[in-house]
N, C-alpha and C positions, 0 to 999 in steps of 0.2 A: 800524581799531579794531573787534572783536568787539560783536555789538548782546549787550546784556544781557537773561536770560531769568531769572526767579527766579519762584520757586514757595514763599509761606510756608505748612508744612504741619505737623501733629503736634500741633493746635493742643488742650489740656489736656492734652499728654504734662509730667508734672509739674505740675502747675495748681498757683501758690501763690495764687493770688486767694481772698481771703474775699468773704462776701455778708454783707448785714444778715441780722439774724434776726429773725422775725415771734414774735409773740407772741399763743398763744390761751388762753384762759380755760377751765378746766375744769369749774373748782367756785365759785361766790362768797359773799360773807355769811355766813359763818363762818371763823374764825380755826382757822389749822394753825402748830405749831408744831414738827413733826420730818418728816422721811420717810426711807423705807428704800425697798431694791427685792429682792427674790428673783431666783432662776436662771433663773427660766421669765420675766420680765419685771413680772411683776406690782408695784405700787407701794403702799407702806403710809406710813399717816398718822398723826400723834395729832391729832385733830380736835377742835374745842370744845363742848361739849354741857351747854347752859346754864352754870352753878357748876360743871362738872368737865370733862373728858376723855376722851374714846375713841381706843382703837387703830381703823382702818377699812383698808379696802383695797379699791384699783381696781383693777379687772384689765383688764390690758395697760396701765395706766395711763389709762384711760378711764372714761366714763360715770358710775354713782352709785355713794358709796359703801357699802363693808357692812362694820355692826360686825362686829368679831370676835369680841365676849366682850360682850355690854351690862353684863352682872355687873363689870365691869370700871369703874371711874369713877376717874379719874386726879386728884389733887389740884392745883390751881396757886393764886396770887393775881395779886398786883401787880406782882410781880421773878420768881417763881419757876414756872416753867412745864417739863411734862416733856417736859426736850428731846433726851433719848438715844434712840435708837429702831436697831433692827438688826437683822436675818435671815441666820439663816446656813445654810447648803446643804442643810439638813433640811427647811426652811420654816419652824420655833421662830420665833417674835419674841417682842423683848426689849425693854422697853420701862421707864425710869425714870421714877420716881413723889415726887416730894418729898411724902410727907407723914408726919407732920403739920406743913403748910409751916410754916416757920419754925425747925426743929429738925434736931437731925443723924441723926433717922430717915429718910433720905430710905430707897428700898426700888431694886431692879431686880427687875423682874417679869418670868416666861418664860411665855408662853403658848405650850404643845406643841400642834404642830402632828398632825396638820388637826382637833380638836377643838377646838384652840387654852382647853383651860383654863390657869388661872392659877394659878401659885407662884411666890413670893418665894424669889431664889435668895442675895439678899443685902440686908443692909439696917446704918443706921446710921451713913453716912457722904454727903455732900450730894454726890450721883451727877451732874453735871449734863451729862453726855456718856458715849457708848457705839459701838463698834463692833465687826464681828466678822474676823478675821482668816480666813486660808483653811485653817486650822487648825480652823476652827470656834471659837474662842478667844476673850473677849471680854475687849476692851481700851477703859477707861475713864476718866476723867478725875472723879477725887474729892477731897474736903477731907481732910485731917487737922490736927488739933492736938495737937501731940507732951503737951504740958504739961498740955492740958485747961485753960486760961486761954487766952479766946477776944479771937485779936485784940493779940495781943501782940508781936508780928513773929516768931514762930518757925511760924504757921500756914501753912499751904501747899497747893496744889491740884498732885496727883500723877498719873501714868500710870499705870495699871496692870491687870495682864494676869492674869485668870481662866481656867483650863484647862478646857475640853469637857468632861472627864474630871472635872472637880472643883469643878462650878458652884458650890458652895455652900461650898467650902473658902478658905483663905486665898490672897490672891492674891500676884505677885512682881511688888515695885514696877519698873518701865523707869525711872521717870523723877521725880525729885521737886523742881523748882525753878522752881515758877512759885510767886510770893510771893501771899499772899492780897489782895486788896481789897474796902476794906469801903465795897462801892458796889452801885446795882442790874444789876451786868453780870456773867457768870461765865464761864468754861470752853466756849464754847456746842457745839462741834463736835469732833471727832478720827475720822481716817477712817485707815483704812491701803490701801495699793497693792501687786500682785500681785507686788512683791518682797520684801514685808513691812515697808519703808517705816511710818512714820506721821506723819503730820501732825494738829496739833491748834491750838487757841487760845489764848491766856491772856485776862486781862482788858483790858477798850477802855479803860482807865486809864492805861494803862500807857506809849502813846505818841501823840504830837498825831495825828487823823484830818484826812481834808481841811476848811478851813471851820470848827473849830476848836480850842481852845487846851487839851483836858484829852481827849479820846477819841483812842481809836486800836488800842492793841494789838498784839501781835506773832502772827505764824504762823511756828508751828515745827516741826523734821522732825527725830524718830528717826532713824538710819539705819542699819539694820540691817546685820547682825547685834546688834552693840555697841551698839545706841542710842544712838550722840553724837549730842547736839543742836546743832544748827546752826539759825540767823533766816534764815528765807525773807525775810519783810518786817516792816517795824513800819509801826504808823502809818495804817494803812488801812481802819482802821476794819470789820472783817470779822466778819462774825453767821454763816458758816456754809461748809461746804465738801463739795466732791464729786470722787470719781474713776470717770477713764472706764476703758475694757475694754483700752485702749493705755496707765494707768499716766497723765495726763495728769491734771493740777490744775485743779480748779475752785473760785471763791470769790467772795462775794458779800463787796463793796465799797463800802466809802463814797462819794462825788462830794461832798456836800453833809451838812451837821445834816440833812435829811428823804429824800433819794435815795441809791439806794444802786447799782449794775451787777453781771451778771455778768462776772468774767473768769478766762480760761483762762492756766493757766502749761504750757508741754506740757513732756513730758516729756523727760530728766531732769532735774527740779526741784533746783533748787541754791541755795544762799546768795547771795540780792541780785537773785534771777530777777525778771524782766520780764513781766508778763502781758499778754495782749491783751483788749481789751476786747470783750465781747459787745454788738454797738450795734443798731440804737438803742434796746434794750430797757430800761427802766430801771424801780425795784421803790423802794416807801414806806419810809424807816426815820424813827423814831422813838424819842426816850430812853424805854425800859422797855417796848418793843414792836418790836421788827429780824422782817427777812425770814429766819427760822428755817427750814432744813429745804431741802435739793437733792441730788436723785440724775440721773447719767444713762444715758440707755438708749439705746444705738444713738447718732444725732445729735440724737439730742433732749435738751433739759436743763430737766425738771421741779421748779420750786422753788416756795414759799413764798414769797406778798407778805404784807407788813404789814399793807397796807387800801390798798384800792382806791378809798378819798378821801381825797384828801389833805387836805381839811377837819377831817376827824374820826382824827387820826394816835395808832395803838395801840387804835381801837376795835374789838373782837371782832369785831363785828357785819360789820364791812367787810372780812374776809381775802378773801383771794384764792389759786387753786392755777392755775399758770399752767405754760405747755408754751411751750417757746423750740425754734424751727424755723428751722435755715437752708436760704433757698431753693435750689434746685437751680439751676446757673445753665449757661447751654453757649452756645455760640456760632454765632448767627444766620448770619450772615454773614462775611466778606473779601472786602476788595473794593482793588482797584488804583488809587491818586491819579493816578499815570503814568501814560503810552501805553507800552505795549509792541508790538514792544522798544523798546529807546531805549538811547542811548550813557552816560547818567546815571550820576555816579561812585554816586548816591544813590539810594533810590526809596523812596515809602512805600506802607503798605496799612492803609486802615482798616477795625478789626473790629468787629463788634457783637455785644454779648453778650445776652442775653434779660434779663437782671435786672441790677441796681445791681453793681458787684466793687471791691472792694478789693483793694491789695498788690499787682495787676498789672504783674508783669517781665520783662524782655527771656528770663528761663530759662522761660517758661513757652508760650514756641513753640521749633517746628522750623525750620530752611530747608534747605529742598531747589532743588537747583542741577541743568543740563541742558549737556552741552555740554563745553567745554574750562574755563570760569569757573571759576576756584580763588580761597580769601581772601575769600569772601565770608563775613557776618557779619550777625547782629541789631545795631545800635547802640544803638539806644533806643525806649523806650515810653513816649510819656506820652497825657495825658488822664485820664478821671475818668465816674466811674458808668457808663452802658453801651457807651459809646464810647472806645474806645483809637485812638494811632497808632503 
């Protein structure tokens, strides 16, 4: 019998292993309630400033922020916070304003870039989400009441798309059948994806979230051309969402009434998709205070905490802007259990990885063989955090 020689090698040729993600703190002690990012990387905020609101922006997504407009002071209260926020390829940001809160003046505001002053390109109807398409194009999530009798079941929170070309003209609804509720939760989020795609939210009313019996809500997708709507998920209880540069879902999650996770749906995002969860990160929610606001850049996924004590859940004072990082992860070592050679129908090798991995599978090695040996094969891999077999 031939001695057996095997060589495991190729080793992150496909890597499906995930790593935890760390979590660092950017900014703390003030409440943010949207973010955006531009072309060049830079990240913009609506940040809280005493009684009102400012636009700000990091650049690179770092360090302190800087107003963009002081003249600028964004309205909010109790329920109503402005949570549309978007940049489109020019630098413009556009940002919604509910005021005077309580009313159906709410406003969208474009502050032209690099002056960044400020005009009202529409107003009148409760704005409570915004994004920009690659059109330049800005597609929003607003109330209407057909009858002007408020609350009657014929009201509704619609899609719809403003032209570049015609910011301040009448828009062409996409989409109009998310029913109103008369609760303190709205529309929070709509992003669209590099195939014009969009996704957006309805109310957390709408379906049970984890833990319990009246929140939750649905996430739903456009799909372009045609805009059929299709239900990604209900019931998840979800304050906000983000897409990456590969087209790939991101959304903040309920676990519990006060925790909330990120997690990723990659793409192509489809009816009844599965996401993964971003571990062990986990972010404050609270009724009439959720983790608002995630963009991401490169591998990083910059959002919006509620409060960063969970004692005092929804108090301004306590936000948090936080940077989710997965660590880089590679392999230390391979090392042979067996004596080689050896006549063994079997043999193993244990690997060591430098950091914690998940999802670790037989396709994410090589083997390389020497000799006459044919039919050989990986079988199996198990074990767990930096040690496999």
């Amino acid at each position: 019998m031939k001695a057996l020689y095997l060589l495991l090698t190729g080793l992150l040729f496909g890597f499906a292993a995930t790593a935890q993600y760390t979590s660092t703190t950017i900014n703390s002690g003030t409440s943010q309630c949207a973010l955006a990012k531009d072309i060049a990387g830079n990240i913009y905020a609506v940040r809280e400033n005493g009684s009102k609101y400012t636009v700000v922006k990091y650049v690179n997504g770092a360090g302190s922020p800087v107003i963009l407009n002081p003249a600028l002071q964004l309205d909010a209260n109790a329920i109503e916070y402005p949570w549309g926020l978007a940049v489109n390829s020019l630098g413009d940001v556009y940002v919604t304003n509910p005021t005077p809160a309580g009313t159906d003046n709410w406003e969208i505001v474009k502050l032209t870039a690099p002056s960044y002053s400020a005009s009202v390109i529409q107003s009148g109807k409760f704005y409570s989400a915004l994004t920009i398409d690659q059109n330049n194009d800005i597609i929003t999530t607003e109330y209407i009441d057909p009858d002007g009798t408020f609350n009657n079941g014929d009201d509704k929170y619609r899609v719809v798309k403003y032209l570049h070309t015609n910011e301040t003209g009448a828009g062409t609804v996409l989409y109009a059948g998310v029913p109103y509720e008369n609760d303190a939760s709205y529309p929070w989020s709509i992003v669209v994806d590099g195939f014009g795609n969009i996704y957006f939210l309805d109310f957390v009313t709408n379906d049970p979230a984890p833990g319990t019996s009246t929140d939750g809500g649905q996430l739903i997708k456009l799909t372009y051309p045609a805009y059929t709507a299709s239900v990604i998920n209900s019931g998840k209880g979800t304050s906000t969402l983000a897409i990456d540069a590969s087209n790939n879902l991101y959304a903040v999650e309920a676990i519990n009434p006060t925790t909330s996770h990120v997690v990723k749906y990659t793409a192509p995002v489809t009816a009844g998709a599965s996401g993964t969860a971003i571990t062990p990160v986990t972010l404050v929610s609270a009724a009439g205070f959720y983790p608002w606001g995630m963009v991401v850049k490169g591998s990083s996924i910059f959002v919006n905490d509620a409060t960063d004590d969970p004692s005092t859940p929804g108090d301004p004072a306590d936000g948090a802007f936080k940077r989710l990082d997965p660590p880089t992860i590679s392999v230390v070592s391979v090392n042979r259990v067996n004596s080689t050679p050896t006549r063994l129908a079997s043999v193993q090798y244990t690997v060591t990885f430098s950091g914690s991995a998940t999802g670790v599978a037989a396709s994410a090695f090589n083997l390389t063989t020497t000799g006459s040996i044919a039919g050989a094969g990986i079988t199996g891999v198990s074990g767990s955090g930096t040690t496999y077999t």
